[in-house]
C-alpha positions in Angstrom: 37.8 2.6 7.1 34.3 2.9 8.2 32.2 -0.2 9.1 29.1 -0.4 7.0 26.6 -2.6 9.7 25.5 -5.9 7.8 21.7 -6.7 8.5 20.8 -10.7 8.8 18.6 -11.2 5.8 14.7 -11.5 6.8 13.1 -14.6 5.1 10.8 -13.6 2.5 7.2 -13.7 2.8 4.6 -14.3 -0.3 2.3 -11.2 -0.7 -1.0 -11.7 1.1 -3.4 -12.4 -1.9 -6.6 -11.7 -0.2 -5.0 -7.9 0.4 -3.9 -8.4 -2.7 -7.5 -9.5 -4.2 -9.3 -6.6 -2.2 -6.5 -3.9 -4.1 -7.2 -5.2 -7.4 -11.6 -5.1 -6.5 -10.8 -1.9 -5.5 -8.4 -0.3 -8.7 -11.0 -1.7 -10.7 -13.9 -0.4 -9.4 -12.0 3.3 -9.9 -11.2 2.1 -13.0 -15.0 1.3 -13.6 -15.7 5.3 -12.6 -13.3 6.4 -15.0 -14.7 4.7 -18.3 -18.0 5.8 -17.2 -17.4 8.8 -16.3 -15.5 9.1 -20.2 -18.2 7.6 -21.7 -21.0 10.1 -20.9 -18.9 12.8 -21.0 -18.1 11.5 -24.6 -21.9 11.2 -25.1 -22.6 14.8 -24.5 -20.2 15.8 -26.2 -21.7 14.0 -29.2 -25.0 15.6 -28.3 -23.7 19.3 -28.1 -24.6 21.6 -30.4 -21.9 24.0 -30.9 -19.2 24.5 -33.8 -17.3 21.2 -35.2 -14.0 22.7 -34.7 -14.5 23.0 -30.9 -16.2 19.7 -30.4 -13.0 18.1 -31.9 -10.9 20.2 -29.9 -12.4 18.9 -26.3 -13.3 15.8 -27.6 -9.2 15.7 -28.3 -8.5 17.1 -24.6 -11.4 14.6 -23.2 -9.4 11.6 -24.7 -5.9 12.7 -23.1 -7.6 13.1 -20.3 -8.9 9.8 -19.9 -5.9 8.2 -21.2 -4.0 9.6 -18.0 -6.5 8.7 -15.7 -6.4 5.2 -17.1 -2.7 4.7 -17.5 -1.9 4.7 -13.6 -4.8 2.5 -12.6 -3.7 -0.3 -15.5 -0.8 0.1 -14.6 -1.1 -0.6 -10.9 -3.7 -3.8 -11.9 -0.2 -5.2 -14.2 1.8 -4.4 -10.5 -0.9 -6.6 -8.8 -1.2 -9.4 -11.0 2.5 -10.0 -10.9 2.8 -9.7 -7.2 -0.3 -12.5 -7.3 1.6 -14.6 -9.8 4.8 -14.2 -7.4 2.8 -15.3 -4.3 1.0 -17.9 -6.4 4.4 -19.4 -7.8 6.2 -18.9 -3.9 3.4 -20.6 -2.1 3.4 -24.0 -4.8 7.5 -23.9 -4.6 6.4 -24.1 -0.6 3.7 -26.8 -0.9 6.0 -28.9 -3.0 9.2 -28.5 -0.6 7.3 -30.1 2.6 
């Protein structure tokens, strides 16, 4: 039978909130681009001039599009406010056991 080699557990370490902070400053200011970037692309296309039917069409493909630029960066600010919480919560269970 083959040895599977067992590895001493490492303690675990809260998350580093400024790094943390400085992520979340940063996913948001991308975040920031996006909606702007959405919204004056939506406000040309208001302004444009051609056919209805085509302005619905891209105004259609414009929202996808947003919607799956958004959906990653939300996501990621959801990731980062749980790993704050969890540092947050690790850090007072660490302050109340000394």
């Amino acid at each position: 039978m083959a040895r599977v080699p067992v590895h001493k557990p490492t303690a675990l370490s809260p998350p580093d909130c400024s790094a943390l902070t400085v992520e979340i400053q940063h996913v948001l200011a991308v975040l920031s681009d996006v909606e702007a970037c959405y919204e004056s692309e939506r406000e040309c296309l208001k302004g444009w001039s051609g056919p209805e039917a085509i302005r619905v069409r891209l105004g259609k493909h414009l929202d996808t599009r947003h919607a799956q630029e958004r959906e990653p960066l939300v996501q990621r600010l959801a990731d980062l406010h749980q790993q704050i919480t969890t540092a947050s919560m690790i850090q007072s269970l660490c302050r109340h056991k000394h």
